[in-house]
Structure formats: C-alpha cells, structure tokens
N, C-alpha and C positions, 0 to 999 in steps of 0.2 A: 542499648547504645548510650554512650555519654558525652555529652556535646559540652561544650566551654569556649570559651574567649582565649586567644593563642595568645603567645607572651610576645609575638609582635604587635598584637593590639591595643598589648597593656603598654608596650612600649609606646608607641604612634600616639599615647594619650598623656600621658607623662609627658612628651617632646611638646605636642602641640597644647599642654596643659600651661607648661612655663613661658610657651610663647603669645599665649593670650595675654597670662596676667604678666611677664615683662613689658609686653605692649600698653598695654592699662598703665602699669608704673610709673614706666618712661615716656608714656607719651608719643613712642612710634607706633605710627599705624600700621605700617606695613607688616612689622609680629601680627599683629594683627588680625590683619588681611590674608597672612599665611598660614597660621594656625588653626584660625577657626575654620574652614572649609574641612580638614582635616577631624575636629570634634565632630562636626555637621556627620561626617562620613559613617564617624567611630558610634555617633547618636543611635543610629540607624544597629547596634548592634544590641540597642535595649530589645527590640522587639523579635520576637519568637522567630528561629530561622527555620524553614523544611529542613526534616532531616534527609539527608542523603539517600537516595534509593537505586538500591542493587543488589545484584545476587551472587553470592561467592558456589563456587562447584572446584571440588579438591577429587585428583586421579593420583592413584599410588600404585596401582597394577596388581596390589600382589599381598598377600598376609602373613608369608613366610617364607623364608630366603634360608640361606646357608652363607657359616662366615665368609665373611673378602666378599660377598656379593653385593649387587649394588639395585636400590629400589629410587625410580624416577617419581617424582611428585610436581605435580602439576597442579596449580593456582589460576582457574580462570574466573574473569569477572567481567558482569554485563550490567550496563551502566542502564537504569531504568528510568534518570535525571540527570542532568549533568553534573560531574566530577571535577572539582579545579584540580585536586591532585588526592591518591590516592594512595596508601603507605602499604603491604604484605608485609609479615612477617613470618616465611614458614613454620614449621615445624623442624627442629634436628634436638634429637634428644641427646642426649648423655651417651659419649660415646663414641658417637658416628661422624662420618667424616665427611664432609662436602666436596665432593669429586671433581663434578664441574655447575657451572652454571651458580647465581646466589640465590639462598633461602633468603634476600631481603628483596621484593621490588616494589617500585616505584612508576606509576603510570597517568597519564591525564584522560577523562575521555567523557567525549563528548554523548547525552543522551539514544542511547540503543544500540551506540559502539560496547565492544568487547575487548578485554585486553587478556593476555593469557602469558605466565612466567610460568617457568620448568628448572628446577634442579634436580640433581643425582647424588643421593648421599649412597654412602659404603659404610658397613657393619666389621668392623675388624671381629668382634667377640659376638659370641653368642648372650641372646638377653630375649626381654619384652617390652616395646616399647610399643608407644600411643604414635600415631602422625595426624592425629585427627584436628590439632588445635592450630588455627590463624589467629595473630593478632593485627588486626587491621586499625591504621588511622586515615584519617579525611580528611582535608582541608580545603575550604571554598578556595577564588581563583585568587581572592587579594592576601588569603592566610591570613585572616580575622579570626575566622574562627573553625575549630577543629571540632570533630567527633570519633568517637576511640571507642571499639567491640572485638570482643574474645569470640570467633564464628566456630562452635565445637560440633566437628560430625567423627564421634569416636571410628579411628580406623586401626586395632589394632597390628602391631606384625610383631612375630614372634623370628627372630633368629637362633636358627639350629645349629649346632656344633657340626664341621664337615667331616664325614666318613673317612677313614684314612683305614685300608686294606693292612692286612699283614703280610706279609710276605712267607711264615710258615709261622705254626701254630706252637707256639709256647709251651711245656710240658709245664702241669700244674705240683712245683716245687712245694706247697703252703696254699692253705684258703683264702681267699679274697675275697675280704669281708663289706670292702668298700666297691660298690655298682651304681649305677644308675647316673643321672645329673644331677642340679644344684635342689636346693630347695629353695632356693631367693628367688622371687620373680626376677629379680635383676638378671638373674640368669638363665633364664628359660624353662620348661617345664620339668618335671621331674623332679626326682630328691637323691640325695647323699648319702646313705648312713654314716659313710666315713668322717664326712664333716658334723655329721650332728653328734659324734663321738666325742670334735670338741668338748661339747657342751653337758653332754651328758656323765654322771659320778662314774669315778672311777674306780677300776675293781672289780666292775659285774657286768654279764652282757648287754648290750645297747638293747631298749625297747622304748614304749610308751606304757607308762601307766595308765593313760587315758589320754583318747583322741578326744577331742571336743568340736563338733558341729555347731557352729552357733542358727544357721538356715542352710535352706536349699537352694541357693543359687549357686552358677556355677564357676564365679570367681571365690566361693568357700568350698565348695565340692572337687572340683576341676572339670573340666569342658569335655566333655565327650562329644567327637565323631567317628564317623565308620571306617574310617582307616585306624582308630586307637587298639592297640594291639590290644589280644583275651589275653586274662589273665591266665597261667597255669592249670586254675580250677575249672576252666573252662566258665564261669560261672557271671563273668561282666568283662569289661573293659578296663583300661588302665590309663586313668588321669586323676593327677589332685592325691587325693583321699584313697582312694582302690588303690593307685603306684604306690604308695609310701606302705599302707598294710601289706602288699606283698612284698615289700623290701624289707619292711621292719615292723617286729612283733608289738602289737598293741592288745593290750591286756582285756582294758573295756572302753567301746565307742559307745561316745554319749552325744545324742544329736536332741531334735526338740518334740520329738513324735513319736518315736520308738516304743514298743515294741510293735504296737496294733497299726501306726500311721495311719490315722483317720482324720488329726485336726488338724484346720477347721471341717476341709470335707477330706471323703476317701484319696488319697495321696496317690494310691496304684492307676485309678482312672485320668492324672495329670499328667498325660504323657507328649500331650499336643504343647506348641508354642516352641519359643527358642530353647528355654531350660528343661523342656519334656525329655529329651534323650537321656541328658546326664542325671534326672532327677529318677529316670526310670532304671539307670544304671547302677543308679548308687540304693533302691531298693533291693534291688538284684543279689545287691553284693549284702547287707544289712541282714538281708534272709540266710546265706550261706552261710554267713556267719552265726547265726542263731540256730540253724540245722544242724551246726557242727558245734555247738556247744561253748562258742564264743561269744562274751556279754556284749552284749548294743543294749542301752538303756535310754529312758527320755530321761531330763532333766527337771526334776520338780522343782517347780516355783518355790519358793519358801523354806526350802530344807537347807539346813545347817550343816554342813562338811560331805554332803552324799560325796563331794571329791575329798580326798584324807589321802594323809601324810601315809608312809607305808610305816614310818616310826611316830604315829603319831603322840604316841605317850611322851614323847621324847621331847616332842614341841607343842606343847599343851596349850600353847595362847596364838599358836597359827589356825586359821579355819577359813573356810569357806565358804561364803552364804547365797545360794542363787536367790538372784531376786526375781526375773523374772523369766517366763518362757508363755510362747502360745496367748500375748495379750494377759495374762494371768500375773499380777502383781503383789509381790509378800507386802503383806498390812505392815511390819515392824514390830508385831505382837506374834513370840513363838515363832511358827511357823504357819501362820493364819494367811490366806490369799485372799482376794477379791479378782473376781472377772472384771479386766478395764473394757476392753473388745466386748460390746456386746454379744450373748450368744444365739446366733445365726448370723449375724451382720455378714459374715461370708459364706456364701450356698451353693458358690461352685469355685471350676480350677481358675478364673481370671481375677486372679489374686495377686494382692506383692505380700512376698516375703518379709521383707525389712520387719512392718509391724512385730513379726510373732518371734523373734530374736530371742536369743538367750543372753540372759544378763546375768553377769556374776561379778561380786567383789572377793579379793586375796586381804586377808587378815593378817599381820605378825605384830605383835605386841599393838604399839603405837602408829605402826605403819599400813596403809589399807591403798590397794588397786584396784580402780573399775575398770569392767570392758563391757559394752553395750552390742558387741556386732553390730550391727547396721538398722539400728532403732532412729525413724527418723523424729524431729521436734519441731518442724514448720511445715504443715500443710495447705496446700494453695485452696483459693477459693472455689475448688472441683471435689475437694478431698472432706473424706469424714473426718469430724473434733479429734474422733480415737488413733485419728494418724500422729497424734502429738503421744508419742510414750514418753518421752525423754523425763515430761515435767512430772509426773504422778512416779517414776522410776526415781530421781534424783530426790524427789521429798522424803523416799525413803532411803534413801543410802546417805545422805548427809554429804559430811567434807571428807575430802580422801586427799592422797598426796601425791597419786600418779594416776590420773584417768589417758585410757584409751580414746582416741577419738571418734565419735559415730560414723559411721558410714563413711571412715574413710576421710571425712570434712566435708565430706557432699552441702551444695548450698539447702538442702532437706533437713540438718542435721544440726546438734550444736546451738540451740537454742541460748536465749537467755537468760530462762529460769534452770537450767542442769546446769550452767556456768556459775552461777549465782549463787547455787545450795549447795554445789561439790566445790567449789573455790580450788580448783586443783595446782599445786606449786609446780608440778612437771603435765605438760602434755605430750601425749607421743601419738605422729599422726604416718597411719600405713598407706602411703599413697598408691592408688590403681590407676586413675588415668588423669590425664591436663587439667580436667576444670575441676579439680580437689587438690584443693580446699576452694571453696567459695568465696570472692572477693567479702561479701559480709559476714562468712564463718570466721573470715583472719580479724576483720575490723570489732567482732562480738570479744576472741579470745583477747585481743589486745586493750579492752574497755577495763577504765580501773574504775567505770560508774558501775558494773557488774559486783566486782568486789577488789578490793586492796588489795596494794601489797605486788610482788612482783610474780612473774612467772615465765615459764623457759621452754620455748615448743621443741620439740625434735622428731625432724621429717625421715622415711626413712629412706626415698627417693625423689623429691621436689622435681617435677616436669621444669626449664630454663623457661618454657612461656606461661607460665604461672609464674614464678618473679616477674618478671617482664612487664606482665598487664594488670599484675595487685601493685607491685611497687614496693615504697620503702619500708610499707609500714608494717613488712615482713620482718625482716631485719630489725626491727624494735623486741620483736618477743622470739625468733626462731635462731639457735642457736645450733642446730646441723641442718643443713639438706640431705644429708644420704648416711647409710652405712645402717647395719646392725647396730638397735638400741638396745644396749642391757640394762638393768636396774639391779642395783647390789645393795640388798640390803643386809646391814650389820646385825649380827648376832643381838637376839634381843629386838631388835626392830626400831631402835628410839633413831637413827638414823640411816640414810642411803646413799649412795652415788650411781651418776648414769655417764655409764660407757659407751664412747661410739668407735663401732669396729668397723675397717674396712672390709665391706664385703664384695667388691670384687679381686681381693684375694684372699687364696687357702688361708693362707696364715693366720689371717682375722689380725693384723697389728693393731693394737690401739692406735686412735685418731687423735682423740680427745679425750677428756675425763672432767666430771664435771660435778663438782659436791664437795665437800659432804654436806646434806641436806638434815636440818631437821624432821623428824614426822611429828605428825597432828598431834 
C-alpha cells in the first residue's frame, strides 16, 4: 500500500503558506491569524499516519459463461478502522460491457461497518479474461492524505463461443481444413489451423516443425479438467498442447525433461496439486507419442542449433543456441554447462517450475532474440540464491535486440542485472493476468541508469487496471497495449521492424508498424 499527501494538502499549504508570509510582509495580522492554524493542522501531516485497515472480498459466481452472457461481481468491504472515504475500482476488461450498476464506487465507513457495490458486465465475444484485480484508493476524513493498492485475488473466466444448431447437415462438397478455435488467449481456448495458415510458408501443408515446451505449468501446457474432451487416440485429454497436436501435425515436441522425465525428481509420481492433472496429462500424451514413433526430445542446455532451419545450408549464419534448461546453464565455451541449481536442492514434487525453464536465443546475422519462459530474477527473503537464474543466464547471452519478457513481467522477474547485460532495443511482454507487469518491473525497464539509449515495450494484451494503478510511466516506454506482435527481420539480419496486428480480427490488419531498427 502507498500512502502520500493529497494535492489538496499541498494545496491548503501553498494558500496558507503565502498567507503567513503576506502577513509578515504587510504587517496584517489577521493573514496571520488565518493561515497559521491551517500549517499548525498541515504540521500534523509530518508524522507517520495508520494506515487504513480492512478487508476487500470480490464474488463473480462463475469462470465461464457463453457470449451475450452476463457475470455479476461484487465488491465488499469491511472497515476494520475508520474510512473517511473509500475509492473501488472494479475490474472490466477489454471488451466487455457494463450492463448495469458501476465498476467505480465510492463509500464512507465507519469502523466494523461493511459496505458492498455490485455490477454486471456482459461478454459480447468470446475470450479470457482475469476479474481478479481492484484498485482501490483512501482518503482520511479531511482528504490530507490518501493511500492507493492494487488488491489481486486472480479470478479467471473464460468466455465460450455459443452453440448455434444446424438446421440439416451440409453434404461435405471439399475438406475443411480449418476446426477448432482461436489460438490467442484473447480468444479463448483452443487453436485455428486456418488462421495459423496465415503465418505459415506457403506452398506446403501446414504443420510445426517443432513444438517447444518451455515447463510444465499449465498456462504453457493447457489446463486440463474432467470434462476436457479424449482425444481420438483415446490416449489423454484435449487442452493447450494435446488440442493443437491433434489439429496439427508437429514433427518433434521438445519440452525440458523428455524422454525419461525424471528431473529434478520422478515427474510420473507429480500428479497431486493444482498442475497434477494436466502435468499427468501431458505425460500421457508425450509417451503415445514415443510409442508411435513420434520424436519428444528434452532440450540440451548448451547445444548449438539441436533446433535447425529445414534449409539450413541456405541460411548459414541463422542458429540457435539453448542456453539453459533444468537449472543447467551453457558456460559460453562450446557447448560446456555448469549445474546452477544445485543437485538435490529439489527431493520431491513441491516444487516451482519457473527455475528449471528452457532458455534459448534465435540468431540471424547481426540480429539475436531471447526468450527465457518463465525464469524468475528476484527472490524474496523465503527463497533460495538459485531462484535468481536470470543473472548467471543473461552474463552469458550478452546484448540482443529483441528479448522476450520473463514470466510474463511478473514482479519475480526482470531483474536489473538481465536488463543491464541484454540492453534490449525492443521488449515484447505476453501478458496472463492484471498484476503483469509489476509496478517495479515497468519502473526497472524504463531506467536509463540500467543502460542508454531508448527502448520500445509491446504488450500483447495490457489488463485497463494495470495502466490505471502503474500510471504514466507506461506510456514513456510501451508503445502497444494489444494485438499480435511480429518481428520481421530483413534478409541478412542487419535490420528489423515490428508489426502490430489486430487480433481480434481474422484478417490480422496491420495496426501499426514500427522500424526499421538496427541490430547489434
């Protein structure tokens, strides 16, 4: 929570500031006599104030609806000190439509009173949206002085596309090559092939050359529960990663533990906790695919192109270098690693993920991209040293010109020393939910005491109460909030531009365009 002095304070001191010293000047008392009781009041504002104590409790009903449907959310608050006045700001994402009642209120309340506001937004489109973020402010009874907190209890809801019956069954004139949903989160579960047809060369059937698993959670996996339809093969469920291999042909899935999944411990006996289902799912499916003679590999630390061009003769100075996977960090000599994670330091399944991420930089001539998955770089005072990967990662990757963001921006993530050694010209940040980016993750990217020189964020869906509660100092370095980011780099590599496409339509119109950029 952040307390401060309101700008009617600073006003009320200013006023009674010039009416002291007029009085002094001039010789009336009576400025005086009227302004000073006023200082006397504003004095009182040197010394430390309680902060405000109470409890926010958020009801939404419900974590997934169908379009035009409508989810109530309710804001109640119980005042555990007295409130002179009280500010809500709900949650309405992008999109949605406030039915009735407002996502703003405003209440006074007396210690051990409760106040409670309710609105009703409506979903025209299907998507995924967070309602978990309040931003609340306070202000005592004379509005001297305020306090301002972001209260995040993640509540995702997912909007489904509504069913619409046929009326008689179509005779199949031609293959339709195009099934499934979107693959944007913005748009809710599921994938496209048709849309990913945009993107992919033209000429040849649509496939993957390679999936990439950076960990196993299961906003990189997809979310498996018991109503998630079996796949065909009978063989797992269908979300994420399972949906898209059976929509669309992937060559070789490369995750961080494959083939045996034993590090750190046995992966098969991790089946308990939230991510136990989908992480036992997406085993499931990893074996069926090695029984059928379909490559799943892990990712070596250190090695030099195991991902490669299908022509790579073609483009001789494109490459691939994994840096790290499994705590396991390339030295920068050859293909030499060092264990950073010490080994045992984990000895059973209550583990996080994030640490053991797969890290890789994209090579073209002059031009070099990092993606880190979700390596965090600030460990709190509960946490082992080894939760810092970012800094022993980024000493060896150096400066690049387009890094991925950690974890999303998570306040875990994004360190000072990775900003520092990678000096990135373009950042690009995949937002999951409200409190990413981290009010000091924006404040770390936007430091030119880190390194010179300018640089250009682009979000790919910015939550409205994340501006709201970081403020301006977004707006200094982030030049989209939404859309598909692309990075086009020119033949040769010595320059780039980055495309922002709309994606919540087929068409992908260009939004913006933004370059041409030098590389390193």
């Amino acid at each position: 929570m952040t307390g401060r002095v309101s700008p009617l304070a600073l006003s009320l001191l200013a006023v009674a500031g010039w009416m002291v010293s007029l009085g002094v000047v001039s010789g009336r008392p009576e400025l005086i006599v009227a302004g000073l009781p006023v200082l006397l009041l504003l004095a009182t504002l040197a010394r430390p104030a309680a902060r405000p104590d109470y409890v926010i409790e958020q009801e939404t009903g419900t974590d997934r609806v169908f379009e035009g449907d409508e989810v109530t959310v309710t804001m109640t608050v119980t005042a555990r000190s007295p409130i002179g006045l009280i500010e809500l700001l709900g949650p309405r994402p992008a999109g949605s439509v406030v039915r009735s009642g407002r996502h703003r209120a405003v209440m006074t309340l007396g210690a051990g009173a409760s106040g409670r506001a309710s609105y009703t937004l409506a979903f025209p489109g299907r998507g995924a949206h967070d309602l978990g973020a309040i931003a609340i402010r306070v202000r005592d009874r004379l509005g001297l002085r305020s306090w301002e907190h972001r209260h995040v209890d993640p509540r995702p809801l997912r909007v489904f596309p509504r069913i619409v019956p046929l009326r008689h069954v179509p005779r199949p004139v031609h293959v339709q090559a195009s099934v499934g949903d979107y693959v944007s989160r913005a748009c809710g579960e599921g994938i496209e092939p048709g849309d990913i047809r945009q993107f992919a060369p033209a000429g040849r059937p649509v496939k993957l050359d390679y999936a990439l698993i950076t960990h196993f959670h299961t906003d990189h996996l997809g979310t498996i529960t018991l109503d998630k339809p079996m796949s065909r093969t009978g063989a797992y469920r269908l979300a994420g990663i399972t949906e898209l291999a059976d929509l669309l042909p992937i060559d070789t899935l490369i995750d961080r533990a494959a083939p045996s999944y034993d590090t750190p411990v046995d992966l098969h006996q991790c089946s308990q906790g939230s991510d136990g289902l989908s992480l036992s799912n997406y085993l499931g499916f990893a074996e069926y695919r090695l029984k059928h003679g379909q490559a799943v590999v892990g990712l070596k630390p250190g090695a030099l192109d195991q991902i490669k061009l299908g022509q790579a003769d073609a483009f001789p100075n494109f490459h691939v270098r994994n840096i790290a996977s499994n705590g396991i960090i390339w030295t920068g000599a050859g293909e030499e690693t060092q264990y950073y994670i010490p080994k045992g330091a984990i000895s059973d399944c209550h583990f996080d993920e994030n640490p053991l991420s797969n890290v890789l930089t994209f090579a073209y001539g002059k031009f070099k991209y990092y993606s880190g998955g979700d390596i965090p770089g600030v460990p709190n005072y509960t946490q082992p040293w080894w939760r810092d990967i970012e800094t022993p990662v980024s000493a060896v990757v150096g400066g690049v010109d387009v890094m991925l963001l950690d974890h999303n921006g998570n306040r875990d993530s994004t360190n000072e020393n990775i900003l520092r050694n990678l000096q990135p010209r373009i950042i690009v940040q995949e937002n999951w939910l409200s409190p990413q980016p981290g009010e000091e993750v924006v404040t770390r990217m936007a430091s030119k005491g880190l390194y010179p020189g300018p640089r250009d964020v682009f979000s790919t869906g910015m939550s409205p109460e994340s501006r709201i509660v970081i403020g301006p100092i977004m707006d200094s370095i982030y030049k989209s909030y939404g859309g598909h980011i692309v990075i086009r780099v020119a033949p040769g590599g010595d320059r780039y531009e980055v495309y922002v496409l709309d994606d919540a339509d087929k068409r992908r119109k260009l939004v913006k365009r933004f370059g041409p950029y030098q590389s390193k």
